[in-house]
C-alpha positions in Angstrom: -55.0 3.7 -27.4 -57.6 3.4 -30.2 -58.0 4.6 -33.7 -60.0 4.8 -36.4 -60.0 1.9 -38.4 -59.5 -0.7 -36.1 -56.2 0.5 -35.0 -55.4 -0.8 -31.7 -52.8 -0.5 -28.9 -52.4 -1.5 -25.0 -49.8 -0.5 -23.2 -49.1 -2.0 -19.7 -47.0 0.6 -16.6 -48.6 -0.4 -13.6 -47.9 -1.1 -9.8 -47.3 -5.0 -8.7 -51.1 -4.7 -7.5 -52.8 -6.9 -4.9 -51.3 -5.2 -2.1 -48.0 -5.4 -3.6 -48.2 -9.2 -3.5 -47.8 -9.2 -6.8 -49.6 -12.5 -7.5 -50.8 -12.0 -10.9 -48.2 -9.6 -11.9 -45.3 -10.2 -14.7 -42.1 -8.5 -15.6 -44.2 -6.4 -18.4 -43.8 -2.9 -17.2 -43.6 -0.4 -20.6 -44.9 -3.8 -22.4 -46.9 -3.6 -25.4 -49.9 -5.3 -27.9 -50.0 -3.5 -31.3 -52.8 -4.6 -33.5 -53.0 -2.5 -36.9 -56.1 -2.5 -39.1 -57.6 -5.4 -36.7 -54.9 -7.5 -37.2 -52.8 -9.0 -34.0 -49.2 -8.2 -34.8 -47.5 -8.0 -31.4 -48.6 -9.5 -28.3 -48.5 -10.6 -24.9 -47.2 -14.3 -24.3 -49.4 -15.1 -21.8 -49.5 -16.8 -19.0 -49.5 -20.4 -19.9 -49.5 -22.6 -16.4 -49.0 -22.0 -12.9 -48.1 -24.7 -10.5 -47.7 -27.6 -13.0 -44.0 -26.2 -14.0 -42.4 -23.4 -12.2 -40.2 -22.9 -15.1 -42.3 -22.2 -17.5 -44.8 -20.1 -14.8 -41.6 -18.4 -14.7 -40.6 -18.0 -18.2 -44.1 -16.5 -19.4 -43.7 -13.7 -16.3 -39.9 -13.1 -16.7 -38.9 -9.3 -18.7 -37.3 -11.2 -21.7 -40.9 -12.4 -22.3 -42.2 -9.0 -22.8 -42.1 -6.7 -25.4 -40.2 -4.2 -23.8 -36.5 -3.5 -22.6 -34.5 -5.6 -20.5 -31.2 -3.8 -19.2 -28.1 -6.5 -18.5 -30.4 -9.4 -18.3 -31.8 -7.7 -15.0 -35.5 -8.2 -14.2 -37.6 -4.9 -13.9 -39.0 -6.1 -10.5 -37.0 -8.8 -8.0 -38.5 -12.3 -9.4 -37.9 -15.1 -7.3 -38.2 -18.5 -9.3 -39.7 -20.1 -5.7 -42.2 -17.7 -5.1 -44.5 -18.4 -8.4 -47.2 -16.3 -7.1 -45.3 -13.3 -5.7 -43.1 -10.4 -7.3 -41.2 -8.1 -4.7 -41.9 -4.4 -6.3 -39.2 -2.4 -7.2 -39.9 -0.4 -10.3 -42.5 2.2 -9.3 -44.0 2.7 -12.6 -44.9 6.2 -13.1 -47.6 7.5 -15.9 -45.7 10.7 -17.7 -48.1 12.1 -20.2 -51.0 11.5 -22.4 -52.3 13.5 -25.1 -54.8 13.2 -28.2 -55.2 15.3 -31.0 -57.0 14.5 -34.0 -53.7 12.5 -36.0 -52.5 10.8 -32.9 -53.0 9.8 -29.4 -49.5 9.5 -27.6 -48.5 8.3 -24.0 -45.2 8.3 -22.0 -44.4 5.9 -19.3 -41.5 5.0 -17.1 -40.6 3.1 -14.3 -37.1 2.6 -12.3 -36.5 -0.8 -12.1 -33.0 -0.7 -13.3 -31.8 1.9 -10.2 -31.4 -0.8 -7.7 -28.6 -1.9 -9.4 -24.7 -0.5 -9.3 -24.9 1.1 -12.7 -28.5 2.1 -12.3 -30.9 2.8 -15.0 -34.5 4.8 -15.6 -36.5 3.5 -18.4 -38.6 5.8 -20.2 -41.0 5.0 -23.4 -43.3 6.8 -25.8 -45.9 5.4 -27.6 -47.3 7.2 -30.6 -50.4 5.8 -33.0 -51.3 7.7 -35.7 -55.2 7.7 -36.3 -55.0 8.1 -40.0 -52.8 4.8 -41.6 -52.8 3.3 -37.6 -48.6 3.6 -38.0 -46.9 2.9 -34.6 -43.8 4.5 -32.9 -41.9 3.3 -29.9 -39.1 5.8 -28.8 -37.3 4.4 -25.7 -34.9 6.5 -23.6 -32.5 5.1 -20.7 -31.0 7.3 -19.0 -27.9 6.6 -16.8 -24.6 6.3 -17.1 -21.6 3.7 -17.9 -21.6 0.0 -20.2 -24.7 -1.6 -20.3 -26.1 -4.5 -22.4 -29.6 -3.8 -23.8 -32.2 -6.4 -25.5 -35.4 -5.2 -26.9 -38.2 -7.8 -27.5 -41.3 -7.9 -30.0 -43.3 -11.2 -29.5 -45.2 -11.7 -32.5 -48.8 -13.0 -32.8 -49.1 -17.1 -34.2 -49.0 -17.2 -37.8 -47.3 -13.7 -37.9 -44.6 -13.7 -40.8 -41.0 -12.4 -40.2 -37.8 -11.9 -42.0 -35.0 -9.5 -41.9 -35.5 -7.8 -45.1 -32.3 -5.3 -44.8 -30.3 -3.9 -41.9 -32.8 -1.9 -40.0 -36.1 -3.7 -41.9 -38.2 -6.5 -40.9 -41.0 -7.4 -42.7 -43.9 -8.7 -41.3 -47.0 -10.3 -43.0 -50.3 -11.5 -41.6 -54.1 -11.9 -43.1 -52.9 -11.7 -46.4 -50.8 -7.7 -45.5 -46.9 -6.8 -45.2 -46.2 -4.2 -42.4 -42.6 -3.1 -42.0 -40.9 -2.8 -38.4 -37.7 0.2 -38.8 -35.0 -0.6 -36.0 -31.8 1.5 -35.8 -29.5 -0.1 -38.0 -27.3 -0.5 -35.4 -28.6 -2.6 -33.8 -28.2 -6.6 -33.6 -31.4 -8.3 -35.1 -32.7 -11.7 -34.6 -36.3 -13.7 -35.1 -36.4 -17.0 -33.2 -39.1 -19.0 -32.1 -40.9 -18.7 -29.3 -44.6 -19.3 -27.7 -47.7 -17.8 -27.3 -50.6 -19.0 -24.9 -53.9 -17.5 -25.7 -55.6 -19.5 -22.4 -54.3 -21.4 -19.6 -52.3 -24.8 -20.6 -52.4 -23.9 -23.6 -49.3 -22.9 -26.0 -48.5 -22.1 -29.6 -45.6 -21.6 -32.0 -45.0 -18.3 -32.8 -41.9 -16.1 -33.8 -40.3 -13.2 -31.8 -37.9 -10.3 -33.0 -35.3 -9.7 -30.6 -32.0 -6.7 -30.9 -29.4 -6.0 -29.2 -26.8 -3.4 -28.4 -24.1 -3.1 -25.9 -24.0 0.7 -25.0 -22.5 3.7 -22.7 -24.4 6.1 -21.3 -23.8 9.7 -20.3 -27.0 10.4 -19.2 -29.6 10.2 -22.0 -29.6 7.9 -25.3 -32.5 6.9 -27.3 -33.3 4.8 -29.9 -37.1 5.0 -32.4 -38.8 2.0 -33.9 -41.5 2.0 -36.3 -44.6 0.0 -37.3 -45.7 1.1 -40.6 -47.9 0.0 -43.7 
């Protein structure tokens, strides 16, 4: 998803791949990189090594890692810590809807990783960038029913800024610009650090925004977050 001024988005919902082998594949289904006015703000982690050290191979492919939503600490497809170069599918991702008009371009995804479990879960998100100030909007919908805990993760980009500027606010700065992200107020905010790797063996400091809710469900809740100058 592209816009005018350099306004950039990538959005991953795809099979495990390779025959379902999986060997490539990470936990990043509904997974995100958001880069306003040519400026990396959120991003993929990476990949950072393979055989060297299983737990980090693991750590860098695992849901948490991704910015997307991880439902009771469950991962979106089985991940077995021994099999570095495997992940057994179980989320059937499922492309919803696209659309583009001249002030936005908007896509829905959703997979159903979550319904193997005894409280099961279907994940849906919406993506929508608007062409004209390259503002970003992630609406996420779970739909299910009964208590679940719920994490949603932003990895930011090295050198990325971040503080919690009010309940609901953080503000971001990079190249020298401020960008604000709008959660629901509701929800539990931290920014930690974390790691990026831009090539293999290779890892940097960076900062990532994580929030949390513990919530009930009767079929459908959903909850909007906003990228905006």
């Amino acid at each position: 998803m592209c816009a005018p001024g350099s306004h950039y988005v990538l959005a991953t919902n795809g099979i495990v791949g390779t025959k379902g082998f999986g060997n490539h594949k990470h936990n990043d289904l509904l997974s995100f990189e958001y880069h306003p006015d040519g400026v990396p703000l959120v991003v993929d982690p990476g990949s950072y090594v393979y055989t060297s050290d299983f737990g980090a191979r693991n750590q860098f492919r695992r849901t948490a890692s991704h910015n997307t939503v991880q439902v009771d600490g469950e991962e979106q497809n089985e991940l077995k810590p021994e099999w570095i170069f495997r992940l057994f599918e179980t989320s059937n991702a499922e492309h919803v809807t696209f659309s583009e008009t001249t002030q936005c371009v908007e896509y829905t995804g959703r997979h159903h990783g979550y319904e193997r479990f005894e409280r099961p879960v279907t994940h849906e998100r919406t993506f929508r960038l608007v062409k004209q100030d390259g503002s970003l909007s992630v609406v996420d919908r779970l739909i299910g029913r009964g208590r679940h805990d719920v994490r949603w993760h932003f990895h930011l980009a090295p050198g990325v800024g971040a503080e919690l500027a009010e309940p609901g606010t953080v503000r971001l700065s990079a190249s020298g610009r401020t960008w604000h992200l709008q959660l629901p107020p509701d929800l539990a905010t931290s920014i930690s650090d974390a790691s990026y790797s831009p090539s293999y063996g290779v890892k940097l400091n960076c900062l990532a925004i994580d929030a949390f809710a513990q919530v009930t469900l009767d079929e459908t809740a959903t909850w909007s977050f906003l990228f905006s100058r």
